[in-house]
C-alpha positions as CSV (number, residue, x, y, z in Angstrom):
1,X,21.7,-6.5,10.9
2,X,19.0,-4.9,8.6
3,X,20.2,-2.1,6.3
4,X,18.4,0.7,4.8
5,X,18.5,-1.3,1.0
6,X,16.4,-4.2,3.1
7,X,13.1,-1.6,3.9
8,X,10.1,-1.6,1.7
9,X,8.2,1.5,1.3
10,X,4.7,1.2,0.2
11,X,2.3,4.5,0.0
12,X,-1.6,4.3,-1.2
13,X,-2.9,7.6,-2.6
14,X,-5.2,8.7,-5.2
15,X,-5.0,9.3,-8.5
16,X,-5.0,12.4,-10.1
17,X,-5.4,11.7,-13.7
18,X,-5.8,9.0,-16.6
19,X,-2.7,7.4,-16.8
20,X,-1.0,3.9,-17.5
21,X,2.7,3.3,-16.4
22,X,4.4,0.1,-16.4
23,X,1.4,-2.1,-17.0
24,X,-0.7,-0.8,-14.3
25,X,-3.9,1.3,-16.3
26,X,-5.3,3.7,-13.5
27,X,-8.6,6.3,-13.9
28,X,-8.7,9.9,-12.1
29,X,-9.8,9.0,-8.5
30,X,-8.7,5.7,-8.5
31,X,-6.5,4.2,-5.4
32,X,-3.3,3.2,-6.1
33,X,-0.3,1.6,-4.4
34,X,3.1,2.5,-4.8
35,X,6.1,0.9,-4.2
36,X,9.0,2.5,-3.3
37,X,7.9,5.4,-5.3
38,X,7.2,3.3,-8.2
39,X,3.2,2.9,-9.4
40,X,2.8,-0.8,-9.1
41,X,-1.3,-1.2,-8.4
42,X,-4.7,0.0,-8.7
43,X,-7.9,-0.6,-7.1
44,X,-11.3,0.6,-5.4
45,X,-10.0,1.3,-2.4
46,X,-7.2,1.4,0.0
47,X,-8.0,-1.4,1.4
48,X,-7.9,-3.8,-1.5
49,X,-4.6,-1.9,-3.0
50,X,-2.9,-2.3,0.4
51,X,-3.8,-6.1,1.0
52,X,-2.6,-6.8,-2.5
53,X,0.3,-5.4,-2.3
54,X,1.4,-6.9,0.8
55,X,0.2,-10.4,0.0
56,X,3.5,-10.3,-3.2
57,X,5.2,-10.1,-0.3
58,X,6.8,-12.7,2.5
59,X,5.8,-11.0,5.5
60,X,7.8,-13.5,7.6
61,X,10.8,-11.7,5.8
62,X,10.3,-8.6,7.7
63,X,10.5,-7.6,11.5
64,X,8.8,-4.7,11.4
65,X,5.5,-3.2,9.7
66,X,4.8,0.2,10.4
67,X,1.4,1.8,9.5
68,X,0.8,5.7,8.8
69,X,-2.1,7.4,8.1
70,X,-3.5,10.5,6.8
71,X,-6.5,12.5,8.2
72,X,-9.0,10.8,5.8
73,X,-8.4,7.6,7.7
74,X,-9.6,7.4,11.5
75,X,-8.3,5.6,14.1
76,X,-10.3,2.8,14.0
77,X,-10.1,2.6,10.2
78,X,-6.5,2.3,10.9
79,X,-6.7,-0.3,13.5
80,X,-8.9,-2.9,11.4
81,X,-6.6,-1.9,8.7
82,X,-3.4,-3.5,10.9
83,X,-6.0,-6.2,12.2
84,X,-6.4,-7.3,8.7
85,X,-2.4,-7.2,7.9
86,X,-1.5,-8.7,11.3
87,X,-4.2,-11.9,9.4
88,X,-1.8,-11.9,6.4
């Protein structure tokens, strides 16, 4: 039976300033990934920050990955975005 401890949360926003926190150096306007509310990447796009993150992972470990967007994202974005993941 999964438990609550057992989810991942990841979240991709933007940065709003300069800053470097556990190892991970990020610039104004950068994308970055966090993980379970903790910075732990940066990159050029949401995209490449998502993919990374999820390929530390053993997807096989999980049953479920669900996929949320914001309104900067459009549907089909989002849909070759969960293509991509359903590759990994």
């Amino acid at each position: 039976m999964p438990w609550l401890s057992d989810v991942e949360t990841i979240e991709v926003t933007t940065a709003t300033r300069d800053v470097e926190i556990n190892g991970v150096a990020v610039k104004e306007g950068q994308c970055i990934g966090l993980l379970n509310d903790h910075l732990h990447t940066a990159g050029s796009s949401p995209e490449e920050v998502i993919l990374t993150m999820l390929n530390q992972f053993t997807l096989e470990d999980f049953e479920i990955v669900t996929v949320y967007w914001g309104e900067d994202v459009t549907q089909d974005e989002a849909e070759q975005m969960v293509a991509r993941i359903e590759t990994l």
